[in-house]
N, C-alpha and C positions, 0 to 999 in steps of 0.2 A: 650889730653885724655878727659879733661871734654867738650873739646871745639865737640867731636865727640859722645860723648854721650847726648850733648842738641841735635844735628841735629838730632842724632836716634830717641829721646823723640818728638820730631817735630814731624817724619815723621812719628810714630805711631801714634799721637796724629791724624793725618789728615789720616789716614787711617782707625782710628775708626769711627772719625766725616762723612766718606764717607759711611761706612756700616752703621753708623746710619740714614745717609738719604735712603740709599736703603732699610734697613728696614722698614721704616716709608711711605718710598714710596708702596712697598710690601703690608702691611696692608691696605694700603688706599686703593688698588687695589681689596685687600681681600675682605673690607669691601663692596665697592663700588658692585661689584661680589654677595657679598652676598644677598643686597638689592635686587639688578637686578633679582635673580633667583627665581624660586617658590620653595615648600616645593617638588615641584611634582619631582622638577630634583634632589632635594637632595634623595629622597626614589630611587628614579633609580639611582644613582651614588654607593650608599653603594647595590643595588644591580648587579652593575657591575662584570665582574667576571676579572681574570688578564688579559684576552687578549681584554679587552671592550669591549665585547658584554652584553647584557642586558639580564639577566636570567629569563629561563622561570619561577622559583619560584615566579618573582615579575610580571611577568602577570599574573600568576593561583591566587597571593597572594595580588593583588592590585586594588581593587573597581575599575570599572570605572566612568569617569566625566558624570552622568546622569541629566539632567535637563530637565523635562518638564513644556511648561508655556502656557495657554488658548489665544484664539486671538489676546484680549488686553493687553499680555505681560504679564497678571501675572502670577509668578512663583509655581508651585503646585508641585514640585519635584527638591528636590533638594541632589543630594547624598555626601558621604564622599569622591565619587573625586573628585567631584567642587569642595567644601570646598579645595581640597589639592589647586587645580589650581588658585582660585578666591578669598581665602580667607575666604567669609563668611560662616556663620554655616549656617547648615538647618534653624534652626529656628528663621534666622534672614533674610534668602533668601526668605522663603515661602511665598507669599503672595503679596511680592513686585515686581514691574516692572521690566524685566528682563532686560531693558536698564539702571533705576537706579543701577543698581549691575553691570553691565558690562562695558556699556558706549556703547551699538553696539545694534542694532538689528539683528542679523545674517542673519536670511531666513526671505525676505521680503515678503510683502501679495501677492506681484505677482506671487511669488514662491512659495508661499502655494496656492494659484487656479492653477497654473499649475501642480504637484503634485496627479493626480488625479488616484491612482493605488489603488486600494481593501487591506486593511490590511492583509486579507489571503496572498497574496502576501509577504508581506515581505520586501515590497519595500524601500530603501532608496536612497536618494539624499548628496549633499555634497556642505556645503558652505565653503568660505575663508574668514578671516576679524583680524583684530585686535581686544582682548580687554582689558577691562584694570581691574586688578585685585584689591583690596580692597588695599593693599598698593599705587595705583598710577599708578604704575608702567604697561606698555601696551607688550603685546607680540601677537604673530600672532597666531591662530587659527584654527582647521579644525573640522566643525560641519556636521557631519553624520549624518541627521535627516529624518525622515519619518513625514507621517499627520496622526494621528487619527482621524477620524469621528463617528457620531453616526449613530443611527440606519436609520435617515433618511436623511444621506448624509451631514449634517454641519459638521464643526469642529468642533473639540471637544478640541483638544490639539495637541502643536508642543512638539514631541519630540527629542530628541539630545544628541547623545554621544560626549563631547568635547575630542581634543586630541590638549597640548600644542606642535606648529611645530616650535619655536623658534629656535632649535637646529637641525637643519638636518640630521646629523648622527647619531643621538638619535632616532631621529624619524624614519630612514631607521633599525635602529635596532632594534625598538621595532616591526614593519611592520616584519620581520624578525623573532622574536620570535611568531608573530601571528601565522606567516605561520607554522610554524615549530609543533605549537598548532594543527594546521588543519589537517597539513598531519599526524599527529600522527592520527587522529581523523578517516581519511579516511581510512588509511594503516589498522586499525585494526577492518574497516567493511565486512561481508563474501561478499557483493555486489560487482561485478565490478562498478568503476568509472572512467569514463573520461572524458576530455576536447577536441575538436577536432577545427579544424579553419576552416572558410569558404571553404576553398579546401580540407577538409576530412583529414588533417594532424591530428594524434596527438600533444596537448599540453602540456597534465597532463593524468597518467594511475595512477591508485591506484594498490598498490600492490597486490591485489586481482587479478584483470585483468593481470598484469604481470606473477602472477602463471600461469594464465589460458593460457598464452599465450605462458607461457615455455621460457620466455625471463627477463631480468632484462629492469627495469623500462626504463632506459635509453637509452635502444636499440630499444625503441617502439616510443619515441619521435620525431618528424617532419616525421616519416611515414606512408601513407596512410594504409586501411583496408586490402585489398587486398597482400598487402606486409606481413604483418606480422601473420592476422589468418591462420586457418588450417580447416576451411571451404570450401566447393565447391563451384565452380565459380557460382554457382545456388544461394545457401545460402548466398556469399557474396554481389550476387547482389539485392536479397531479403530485406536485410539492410539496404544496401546505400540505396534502394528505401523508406525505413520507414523515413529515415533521412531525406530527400529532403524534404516527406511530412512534416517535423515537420517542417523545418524553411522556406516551403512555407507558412505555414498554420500560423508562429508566435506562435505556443502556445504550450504547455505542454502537452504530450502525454501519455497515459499511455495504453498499453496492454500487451497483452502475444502472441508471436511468437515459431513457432517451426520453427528449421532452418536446414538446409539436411545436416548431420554430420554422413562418414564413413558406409552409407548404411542405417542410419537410422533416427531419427530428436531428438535433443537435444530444451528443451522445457523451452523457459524464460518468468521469469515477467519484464517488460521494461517499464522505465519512463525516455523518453528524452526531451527535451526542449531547445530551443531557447537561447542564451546565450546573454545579449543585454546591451548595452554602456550606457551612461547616460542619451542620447537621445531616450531610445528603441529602436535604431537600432539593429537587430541581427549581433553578430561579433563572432559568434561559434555558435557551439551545444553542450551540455553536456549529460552524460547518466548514469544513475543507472540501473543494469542489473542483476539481481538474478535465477541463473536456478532452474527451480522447476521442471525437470524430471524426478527425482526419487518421485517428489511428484504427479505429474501426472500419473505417473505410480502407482503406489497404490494406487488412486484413479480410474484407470480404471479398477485393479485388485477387488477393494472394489463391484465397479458396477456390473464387471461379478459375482461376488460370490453372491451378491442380487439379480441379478437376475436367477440365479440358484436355492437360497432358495425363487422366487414367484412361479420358475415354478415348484417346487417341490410340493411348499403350494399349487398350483391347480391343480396339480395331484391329491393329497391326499382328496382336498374338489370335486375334481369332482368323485372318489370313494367315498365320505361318502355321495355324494348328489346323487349319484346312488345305494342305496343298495340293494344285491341280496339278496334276504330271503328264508331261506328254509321252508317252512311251514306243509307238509307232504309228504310222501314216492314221489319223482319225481314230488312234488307242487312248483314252486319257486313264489315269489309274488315280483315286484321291485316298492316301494312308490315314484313318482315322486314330489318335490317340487319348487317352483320357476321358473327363466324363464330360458327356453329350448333355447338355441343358437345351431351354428350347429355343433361348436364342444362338444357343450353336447351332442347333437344328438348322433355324429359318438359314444362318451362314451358309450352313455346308450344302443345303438345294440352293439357294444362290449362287453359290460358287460353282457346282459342277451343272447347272442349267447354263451359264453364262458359257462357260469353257467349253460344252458341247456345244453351244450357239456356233462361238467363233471360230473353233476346229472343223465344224461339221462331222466330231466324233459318233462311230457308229456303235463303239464297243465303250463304257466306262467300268473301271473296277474301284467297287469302296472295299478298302480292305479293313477289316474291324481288328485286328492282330490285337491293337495296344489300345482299345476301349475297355475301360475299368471294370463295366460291373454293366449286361442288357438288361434293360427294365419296361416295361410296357410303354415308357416315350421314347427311350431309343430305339425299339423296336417301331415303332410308328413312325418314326422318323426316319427309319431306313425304308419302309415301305415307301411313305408318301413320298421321299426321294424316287425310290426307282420307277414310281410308275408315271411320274414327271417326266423323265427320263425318257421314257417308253414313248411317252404322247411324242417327243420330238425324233422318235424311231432311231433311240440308242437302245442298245442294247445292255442291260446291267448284269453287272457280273460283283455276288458278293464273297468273299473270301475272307479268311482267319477263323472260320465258324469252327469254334473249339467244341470239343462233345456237351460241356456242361451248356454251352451257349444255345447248342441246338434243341439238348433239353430244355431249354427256358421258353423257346423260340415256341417249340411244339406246346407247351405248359400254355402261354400266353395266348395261342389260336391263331398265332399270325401267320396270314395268307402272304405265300412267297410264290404264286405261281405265276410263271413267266420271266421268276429272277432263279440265274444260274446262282448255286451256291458251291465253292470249293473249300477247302480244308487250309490251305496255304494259298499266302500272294504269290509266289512261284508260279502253283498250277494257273492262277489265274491268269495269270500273262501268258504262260504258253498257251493258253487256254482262246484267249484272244488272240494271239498272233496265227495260230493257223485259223481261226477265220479270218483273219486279216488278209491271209494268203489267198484263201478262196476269195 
């Protein structure tokens, strides 16, 4: 009996002493683990969710690694997710070499003179490299950087968003949460957007365009234009031909099409462009697509209705700049001012034939006082008025004939006989008023 209870005490005793090394192995592993990692993978672990994916709270809620540094390396930016990545603080990163901090130069100067795209652009490139964080300790790298320049084309500053790629499936998931970012971003813009490939395939439709298109997103995907709109064969080859232009042409287009839709044309603002590799090779097309025809429609409704209220307004001023006046029993007098064109012309015998119609005027006077400048139409136009006039047995009387005017009158050949001519509207009233008497 005792002799089976040492062996038991043995065999526990060397079963502890075994989970003791496994334990002490364990930590050391722990420990070893922990050194190895940065701060940045523990803030993305704790925001893992049960099935390991990387939660969008901790991209919307996680700075990214921004550091920008001037030609000679030194650092003028430095954010709270370098620090997570790299260890040191801003204010011990500012200032100093970005190789001293890191141990790498990322984007070498050949890379920054090759780099030559306009910041309107937008443009970024993408280096790979090892570097090594304020512990020691070195992990691999992927720096996103664009060139800032000044105004007159040096450099100014590289800048660079870091992303630690140590971990691969870290990184295919957080690439994964970006996306997911975007497409939320695009799905909930009123614009169509897409993606298409060198052979007119869809690649990416925003849910926008899929409304438009009466289809779920997915059923629009790897198929050409022609397959899936509801366009005529007119309008859809109107398109393809804008698109051809854009990635002959390499560059960013932007206009407004109307496209023959159902007997009539449905009216867009279009901005497509060139979709292109890290070489600037074009490998797509892309397109932002916004219909504005209910906007251009009441905008051509706005037009007619303006121009309705012009031709109203010179209705109305070509009546106040023709007035018929009554002056005594069947006297009318009409003050002409300004210049006589020839649809004032046609007005102003309209108006003083009508007025002697309904007065039964025997005597009219056009008085020319405040007419600008007689020319061979106004001159004919005062004629062909009075002898209008005359057929309905008025009598015309013209007045304000200034000497230069009469000189023009005599220069031009114009026949006035049978029209009284006076020097002032004055005489011409009196003028009329005692034959009125008689």
């Amino acid at each position: 009996m005792v002799r089976e209870e040492l062996d038991e005490l043995g065999r526990l005793r060397a079963e502890n002493a075994a989970l003791h090394a496994r334990v002490e192995a364990l930590e050391g592993a722990l420990a070893e683990r922990s050194r190895g990692r940065s701060p940045e993978g523990s803030a993305q672990r704790d925001a893992t969710d049960a099935g390991g994916h990387v939660g969008l709270e901790w991209v919307l809620t996680t700075s990214p690694a921004l550091i920008h540094w001037r030609p000679d390396g030194t650092v003028t930016r430095w954010s709270d997710g370098a620090e997570r990545i790299f260890g040191w603080r801003a204010s011990e990163a500012v200032g100093r070499r970005l190789s001293d901090l890191v141990a790498a130069d990322p984007v070498t100067p050949d890379a920054v003179s090759a780099f030559e795209f306009h910041w309107m652009e937008s443009r970024f490139a993408v280096a790979q490299g090892e570097a090594r964080a304020r512990d020691g300790h070195t992990r691999p790298c992927r720096w996103t950087y664009t060139v800032l320049r000044d105004d007159g084309g040096d450099v100014r500053e590289i800048a660079a968003i870091v992303d630690d790629t140590s971990d691969p499936r870290r990184r295919e998931q957080m690439m994964r949460g970006r996306y997911q970012l975007l497409l939320q971003l695009v799905d909930n813009a009123c614009s169509s957007i897409f993606v298409k490939d060198l052979e007119g395939r869809y690649v990416f439709v925003n849910r926008a365009l899929a409304q438009v298109l009466q289809r779920h997103a997915i059923e629009v995907i790897g198929k050409k234009e022609h397959e899936v709109n509801t366009l005529t064969p007119e309008g859809t080859e109107m398109l393809l031909a804008k698109e051809r232009e854009v990635l002959a042409g390499g560059r960013v287009m932007q206009f407004e099409e109307a496209l023959p839709f159902g007997g009539t044309h449905i009216h867009f603002s279009t901005v497509k462009f060139p979709i292109l590799d890290e070489r600037g090779q074009a490998i797509g097309l892309g397109g932002i697509v916004t219909e504005i025809t209910m906007l251009r429609r009441a905008e051509a409704e706005r037009a007619a209705l303006q121009e309705k209220i012009i031709v109203a307004q010179q209705a109305a001023l070509r009546e106040l700049s023709t007035p018929l006046i009554p002056l005594a029993d069947r006297v009318v007098a009409m003050p002409l001012v300004g210049t006589i064109d020839s649809a004032r012309a046609t007005q102003i015998m309209e108006t003083l034939l009508s007025g002697i119609s309904s007065q039964g005027a025997h005597t009219a006077i056009l008085d020319i006082t405040g007419v600008r400048a007689v020319d061979t139409l106004v001159a004919d136009a005062l004629t062909r008025t009075a002898r209008a006039a005359q057929l309905l047995g008025t009598r015309v009387v013209l007045t304000g004939v200034r000497p230069e005017v009469a000189q023009t009158l005599v220069t031009l050949g114009v026949d006035l006989s049978g029209i009284t001519t006076l020097g002032t509207l004055q005489s011409g009233i009196a003028h009329a008023l005692r034959h009125a008497g008689r």
